[in-house]
N, C-alpha and C positions, 0 to 999 in steps of 0.2 A: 270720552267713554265713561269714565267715574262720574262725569257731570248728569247725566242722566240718571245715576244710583243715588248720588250724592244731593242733587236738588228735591227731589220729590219727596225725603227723609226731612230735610231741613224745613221746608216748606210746611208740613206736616207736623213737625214741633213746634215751626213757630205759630201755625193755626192752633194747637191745639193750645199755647199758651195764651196765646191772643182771646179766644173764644171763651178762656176759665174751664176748660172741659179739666188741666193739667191742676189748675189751682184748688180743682174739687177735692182732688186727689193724692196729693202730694206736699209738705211742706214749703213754704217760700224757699227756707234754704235749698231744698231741691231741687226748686223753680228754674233760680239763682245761680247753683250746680250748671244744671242741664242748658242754660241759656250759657254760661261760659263756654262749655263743652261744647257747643254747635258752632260757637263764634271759636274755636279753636281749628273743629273740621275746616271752618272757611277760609279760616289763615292758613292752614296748612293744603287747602286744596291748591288757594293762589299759590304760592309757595312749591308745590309741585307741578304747577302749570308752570310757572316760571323757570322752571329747573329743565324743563321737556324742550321750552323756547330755545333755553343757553346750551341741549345738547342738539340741538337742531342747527343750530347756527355753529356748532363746534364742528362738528361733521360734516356741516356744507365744508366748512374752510378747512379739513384734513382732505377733502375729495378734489378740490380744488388745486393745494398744495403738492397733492399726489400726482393730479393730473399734469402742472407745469412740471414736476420732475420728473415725467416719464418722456414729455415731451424733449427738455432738454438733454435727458440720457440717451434716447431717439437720435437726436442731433448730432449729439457729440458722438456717436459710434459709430455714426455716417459715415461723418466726416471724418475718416480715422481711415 
């Protein structure tokens, strides 16, 4: 979902640095700035995407675990 907000922006700065429209306008230090700061959104976007994966795979395996222990208590109060 952020992919969509988040590409079209980046893309965007990098054309605009790419092209000199940025360099007309702005110090290199700022350049320099702003080129860190987009390569930070990127690492932090993977880094949230990564984070989304580990609770997706956390929740399969508590739904899971939920599941054989309802089965088992199922069982076990059967058989009682």
């Amino acid at each position: 979902m952020h992919d969509d907000v988040e590409r079209p922006f980046k893309e965007n700065i990098i054309e605009l640095i790419e092209n000199g429209t940025i360099k007309k306008k702005v110090s290199t230090d700022q350049r320099e700035r702003l080129a860190m700061s987009v390569e930070r959104l990127d690492q932090s976007s993977d880094k949230i995407r990564e984070s989304r994966r580990t609770m997706m795979e956390t929740e399969d395996l508590g739904v899971s675990v939920l599941q054989d222990l309802i089965i088992t208590s199922t069982k076990a109060l059967m058989s009682m």
